[in-house]
PLY file of the C-alpha trace (Angstrom):
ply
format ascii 1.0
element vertex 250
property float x
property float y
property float z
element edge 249
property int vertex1
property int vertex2
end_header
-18.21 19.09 26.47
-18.41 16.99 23.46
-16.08 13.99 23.35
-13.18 13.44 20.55
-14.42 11.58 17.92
-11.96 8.51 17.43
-12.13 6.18 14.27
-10.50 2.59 15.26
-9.35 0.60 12.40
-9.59 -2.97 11.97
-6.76 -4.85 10.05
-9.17 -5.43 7.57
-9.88 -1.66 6.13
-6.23 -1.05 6.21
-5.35 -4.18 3.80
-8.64 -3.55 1.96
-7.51 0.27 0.85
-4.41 1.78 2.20
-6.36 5.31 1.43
-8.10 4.37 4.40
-6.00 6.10 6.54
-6.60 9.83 5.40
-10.65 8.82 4.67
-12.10 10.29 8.28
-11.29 14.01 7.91
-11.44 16.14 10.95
-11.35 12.73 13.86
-8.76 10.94 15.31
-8.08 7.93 13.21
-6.68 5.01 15.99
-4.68 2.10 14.58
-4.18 -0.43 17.33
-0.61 -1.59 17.98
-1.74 -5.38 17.13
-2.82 -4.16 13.48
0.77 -2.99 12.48
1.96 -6.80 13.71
-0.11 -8.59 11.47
0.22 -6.22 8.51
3.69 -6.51 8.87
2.99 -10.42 8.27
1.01 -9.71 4.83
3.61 -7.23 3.47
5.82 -10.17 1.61
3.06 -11.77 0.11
3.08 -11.35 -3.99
-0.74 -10.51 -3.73
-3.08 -7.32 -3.62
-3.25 -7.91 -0.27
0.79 -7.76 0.25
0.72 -4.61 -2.09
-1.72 -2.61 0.07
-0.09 -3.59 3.45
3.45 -2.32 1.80
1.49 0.93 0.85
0.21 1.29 4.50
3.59 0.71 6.38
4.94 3.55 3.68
2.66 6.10 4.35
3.03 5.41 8.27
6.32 5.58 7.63
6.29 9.00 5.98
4.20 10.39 9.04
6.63 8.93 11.67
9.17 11.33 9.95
6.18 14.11 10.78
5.98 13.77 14.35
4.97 10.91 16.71
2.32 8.07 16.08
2.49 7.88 19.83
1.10 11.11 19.92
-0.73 11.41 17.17
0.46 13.43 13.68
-1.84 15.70 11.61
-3.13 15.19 8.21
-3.54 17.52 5.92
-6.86 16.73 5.80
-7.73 17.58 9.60
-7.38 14.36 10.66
-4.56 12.53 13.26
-3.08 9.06 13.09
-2.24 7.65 16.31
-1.35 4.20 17.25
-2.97 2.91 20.18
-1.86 0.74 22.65
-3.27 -1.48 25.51
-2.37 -0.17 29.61
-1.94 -2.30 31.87
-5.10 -1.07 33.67
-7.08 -1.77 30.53
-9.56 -4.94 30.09
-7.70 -8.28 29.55
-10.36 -10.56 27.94
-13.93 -10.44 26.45
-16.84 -12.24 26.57
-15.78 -14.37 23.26
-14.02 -16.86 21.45
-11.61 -14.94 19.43
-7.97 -15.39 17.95
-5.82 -13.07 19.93
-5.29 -10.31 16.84
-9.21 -9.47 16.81
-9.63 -10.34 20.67
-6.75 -7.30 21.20
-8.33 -4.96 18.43
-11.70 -4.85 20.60
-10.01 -4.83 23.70
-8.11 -1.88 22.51
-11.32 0.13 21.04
-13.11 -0.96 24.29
-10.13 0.67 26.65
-10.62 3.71 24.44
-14.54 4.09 24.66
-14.20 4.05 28.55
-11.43 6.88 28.59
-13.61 9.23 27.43
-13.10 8.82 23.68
-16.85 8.47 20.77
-15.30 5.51 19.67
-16.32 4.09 16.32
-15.05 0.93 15.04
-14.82 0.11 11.30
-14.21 -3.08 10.34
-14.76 -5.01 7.05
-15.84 -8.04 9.23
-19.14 -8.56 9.88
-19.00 -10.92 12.52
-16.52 -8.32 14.36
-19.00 -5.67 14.01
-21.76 -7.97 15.78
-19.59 -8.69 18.26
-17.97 -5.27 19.07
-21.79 -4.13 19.01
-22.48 -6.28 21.78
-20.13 -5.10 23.32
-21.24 -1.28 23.27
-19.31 -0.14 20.58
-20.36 1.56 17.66
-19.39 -0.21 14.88
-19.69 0.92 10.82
-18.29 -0.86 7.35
-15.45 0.63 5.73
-17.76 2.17 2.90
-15.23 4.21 0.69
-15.10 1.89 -2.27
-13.74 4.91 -4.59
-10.26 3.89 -5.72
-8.45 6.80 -7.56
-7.50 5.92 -11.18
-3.57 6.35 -10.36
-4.25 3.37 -7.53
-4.94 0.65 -10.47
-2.18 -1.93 -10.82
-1.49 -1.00 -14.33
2.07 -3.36 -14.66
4.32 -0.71 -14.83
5.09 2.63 -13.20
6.22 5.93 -15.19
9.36 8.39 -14.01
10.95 10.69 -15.42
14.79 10.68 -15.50
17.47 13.23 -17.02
18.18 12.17 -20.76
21.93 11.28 -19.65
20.28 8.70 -17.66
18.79 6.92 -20.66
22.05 6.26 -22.39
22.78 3.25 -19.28
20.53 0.06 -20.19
19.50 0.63 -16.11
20.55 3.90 -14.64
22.63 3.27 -11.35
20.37 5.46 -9.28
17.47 3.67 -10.30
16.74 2.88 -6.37
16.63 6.60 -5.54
14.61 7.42 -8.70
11.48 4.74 -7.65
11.70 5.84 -3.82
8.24 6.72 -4.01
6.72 3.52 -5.57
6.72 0.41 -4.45
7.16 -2.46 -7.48
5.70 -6.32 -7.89
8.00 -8.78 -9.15
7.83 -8.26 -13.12
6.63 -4.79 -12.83
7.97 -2.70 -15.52
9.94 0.85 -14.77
9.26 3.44 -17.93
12.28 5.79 -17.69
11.44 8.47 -20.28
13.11 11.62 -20.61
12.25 14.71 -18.44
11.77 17.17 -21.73
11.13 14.49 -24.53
8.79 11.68 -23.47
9.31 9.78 -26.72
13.34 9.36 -25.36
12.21 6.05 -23.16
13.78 2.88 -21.68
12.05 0.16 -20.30
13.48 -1.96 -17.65
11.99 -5.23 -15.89
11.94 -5.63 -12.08
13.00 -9.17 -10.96
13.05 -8.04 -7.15
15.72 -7.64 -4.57
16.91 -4.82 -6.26
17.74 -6.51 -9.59
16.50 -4.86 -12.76
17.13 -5.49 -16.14
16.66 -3.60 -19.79
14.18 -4.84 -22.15
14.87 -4.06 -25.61
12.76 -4.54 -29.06
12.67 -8.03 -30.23
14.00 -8.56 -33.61
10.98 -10.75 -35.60
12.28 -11.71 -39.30
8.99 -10.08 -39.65
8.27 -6.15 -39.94
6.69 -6.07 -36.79
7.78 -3.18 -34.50
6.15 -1.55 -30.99
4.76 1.54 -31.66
5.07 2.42 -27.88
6.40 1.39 -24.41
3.59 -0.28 -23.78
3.53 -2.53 -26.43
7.22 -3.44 -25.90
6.04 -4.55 -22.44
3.57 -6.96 -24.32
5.81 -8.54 -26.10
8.41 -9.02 -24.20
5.48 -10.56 -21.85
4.59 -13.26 -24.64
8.44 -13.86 -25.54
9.12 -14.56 -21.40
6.35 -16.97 -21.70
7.68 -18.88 -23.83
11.14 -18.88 -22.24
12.52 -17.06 -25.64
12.91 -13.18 -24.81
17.18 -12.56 -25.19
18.44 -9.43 -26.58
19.32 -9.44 -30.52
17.72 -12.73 -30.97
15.96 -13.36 -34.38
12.33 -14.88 -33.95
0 1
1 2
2 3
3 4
4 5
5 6
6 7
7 8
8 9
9 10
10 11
11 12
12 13
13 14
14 15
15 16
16 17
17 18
18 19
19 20
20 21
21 22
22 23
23 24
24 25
25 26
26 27
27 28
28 29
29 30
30 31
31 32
32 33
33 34
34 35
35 36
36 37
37 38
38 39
39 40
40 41
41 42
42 43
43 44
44 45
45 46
46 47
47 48
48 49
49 50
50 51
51 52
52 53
53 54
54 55
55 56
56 57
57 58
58 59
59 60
60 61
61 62
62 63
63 64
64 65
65 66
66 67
67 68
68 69
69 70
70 71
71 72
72 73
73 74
74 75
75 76
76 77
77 78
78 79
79 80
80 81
81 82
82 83
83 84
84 85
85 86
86 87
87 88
88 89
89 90
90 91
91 92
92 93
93 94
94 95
95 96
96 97
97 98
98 99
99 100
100 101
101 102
102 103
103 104
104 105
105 106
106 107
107 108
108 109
109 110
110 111
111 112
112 113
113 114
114 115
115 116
116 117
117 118
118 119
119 120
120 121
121 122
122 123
123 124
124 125
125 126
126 127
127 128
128 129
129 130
130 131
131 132
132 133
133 134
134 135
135 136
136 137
137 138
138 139
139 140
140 141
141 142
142 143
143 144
144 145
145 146
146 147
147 148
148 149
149 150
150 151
151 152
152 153
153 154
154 155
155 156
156 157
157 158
158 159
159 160
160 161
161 162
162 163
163 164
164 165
165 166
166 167
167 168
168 169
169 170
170 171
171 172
172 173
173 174
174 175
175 176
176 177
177 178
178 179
179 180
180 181
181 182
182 183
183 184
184 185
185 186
186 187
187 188
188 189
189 190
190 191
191 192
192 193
193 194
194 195
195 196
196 197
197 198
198 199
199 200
200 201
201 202
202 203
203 204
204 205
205 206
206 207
207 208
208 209
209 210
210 211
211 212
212 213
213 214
214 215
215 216
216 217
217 218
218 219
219 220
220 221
221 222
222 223
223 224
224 225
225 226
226 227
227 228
228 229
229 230
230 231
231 232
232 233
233 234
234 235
235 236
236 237
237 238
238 239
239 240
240 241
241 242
242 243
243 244
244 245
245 246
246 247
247 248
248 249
């Protein structure tokens, strides 16, 4: 009888694309309990790396509300997502000097080979690759370096909202309407109109909830934005410069 394929993830592939998690179609993708504690540590950080982890613990989140990561839940793509975590009849150490985050993610794909399970770890870590190899594991790099287009930080996100929506300079629902996205401080929130995208407000994101409108400056030039987009630039240059307020003449 064949054995079940499993896939264990290093912290590492999870911080390095969040798509990671639906990349092994058809296998049992393992996250080990120790991974979720130290993404959990990244996830405030104003960096890529705090975006990705925040992606991560979202789509876990969504498949908690599927069934149990205990367990294991189904992807679409074939795949199942299970958190795995140490018994108490499972190794306690290794042969190495490790900090206790990696020393627990080998331990855990170790425990796993010698149930039964074809375990492959993937790591973006060389030196964890040499050393789970030593250890008997089969080790790979996290190779899918194809990042969708829709991925790309692009500074703002796009929704669309009812027109009666856009008369408010930030709709009060605004939390419900971005459930699906998670912003950067700064981040811009396009509201446009579900049946006339040229109907548009643009609001700024200044965290903990707080968002406010940006409007056209007024130059004592003719000088207008032609689009959303370049609103967002110049309000960008006018916050630079400390000088962006609404009506002011520049």
């Amino acid at each position: 009888m064949a054995q079940e394929k499993m896939y264990v993830l290093d912290t590492n592939v999870l911080v390095h694309d969040p798509g990671a998690l639906s990349a092994f179609e058809g296998v049992l993708v393992g996250i080990p309990s120790v991974v979720l504690e130290e993404i959990d540590s990244f996830k405030r950080e104003p960096s890529e790396r705090g975006r990705n982890t925040r992606e991560v613990i979202r789509q876990l989140d969504l498949l908690r509300e599927r069934g149990s990561l205990q367990k294991g839940v189904a992807l679409d793509n074939g795949a199942h997502v299970r958190v795995l975590f140490l018994g108490k009849d499972d190794p306690l150490k290794l042969p190495f000097r490790m900090n206790v985050a990696d020393n627990e993610i080998l331990l855990t794909a170790l425990a796993f080979k010698e149930k039964g399970y074809d375990v492959r770890f993937i790591s973006k870590d060389l030196n964890a690759r040499v050393k789970g190899d030593a250890l008997g594991l089969k080790t790979e790099d996290y190779l899918n370096e194809r990042v969708s287009e829709d991925k790309f930080y692009k500074g703002w996100v796009d929704i669309a909202v009812p027109a009666v929506e856009l008369k408010k300079d930030v709709p009060a629902n605004i939390d419900e309407l971005l459930v699906d996205h998670t912003l950067e401080i700064n981040e811009y929130v396009l509201m446009h109109s579900q049946h006339n995208p040229h109907n548009y407000r643009v609001s700024c994101y200044k965290g903990r909830d707080k968002f406010i409108p940006v409007y056209p400056p007024k130059f004592k030039w003719p000088i207008k934005p032609k689009n959303p987009q370049q609103l967002m630039i110049q309000y960008n240059l006018l916050f630079c410069l400390g000088l962006q307020e609404r009506g002011k003449h520049f």
